[in-house]
C-alpha positions, 0 to 999 in steps of 0.5 A: 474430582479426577478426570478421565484418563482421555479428557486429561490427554486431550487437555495436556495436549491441547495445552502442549500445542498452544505452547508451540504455537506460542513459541513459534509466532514468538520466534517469528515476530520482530525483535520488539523494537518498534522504532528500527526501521526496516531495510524497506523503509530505509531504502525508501526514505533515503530514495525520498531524500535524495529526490527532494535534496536534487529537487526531481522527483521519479514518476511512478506508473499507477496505471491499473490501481484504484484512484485513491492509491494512485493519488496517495503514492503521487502526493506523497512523493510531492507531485500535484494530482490532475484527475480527467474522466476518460469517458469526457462525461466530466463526472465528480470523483466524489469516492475515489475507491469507485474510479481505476486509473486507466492512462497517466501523463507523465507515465514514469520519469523525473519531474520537478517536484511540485508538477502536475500528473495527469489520471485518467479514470474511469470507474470500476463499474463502467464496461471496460473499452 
């Protein structure tokens, strides 16, 4: 059975553009070679390294992000996480999606490794003060 000459261009050049599309999101992809680190990931482990070598580590403001971040960032750089309701309403942080870090101590420097930074929060649903 034969196409009509229309349904066949339609076909060819439905075909032509996924070839192309192909090709490009190949070309755009990286070299396949999972295990290479990247230039980013490089920098920060060697950061990483050089703060845990000398014992201090650099403070990060987290002001503005949601709780759960901050306190991924904070622990992974080996600093413990002190989280104050900054309504004093003493409420649990049960989901730590729900809370925004509104002040922090200390805001930035070198600590110790190991030493407390303190989050105040409060959650993403209370009026903004």
């Amino acid at each position: 059975m034969k196409l009509p000459a229309t349904r066949t261009r339609l076909a060819v050049g439905a075909a032509t553009a996924a070839l192309a599309a192909t090709a490009f999101l190949a070309g755009c992809s990286d070299s396949g070679a999972e295990d290479e680190p990247t230039a980013v990931e490089t920098t920060t482990e060697s950061s990483t390294e050089d703060e845990a070598a000398s014992g201090q580590v650099e403070v990060i403001d987290q002001t503005h992000l949601l709780l759960a971040t901050a306190q991924d960032t904070l622990e992974a750089r080996g600093l413990t996480v002190e989280v104050v309701d900054s309504t004093g309403q003493g409420r649990t942080f049960d989901d730590p999606t729900l809370w925004v870090v509104v002040a922090q101590e200390p805001l930035t420097g070198e600590v110790e490794a190991g030493s407390v930074v303190t989050l105040d929060v409060r959650r993403t649903d209370d009026p903004a003060s």
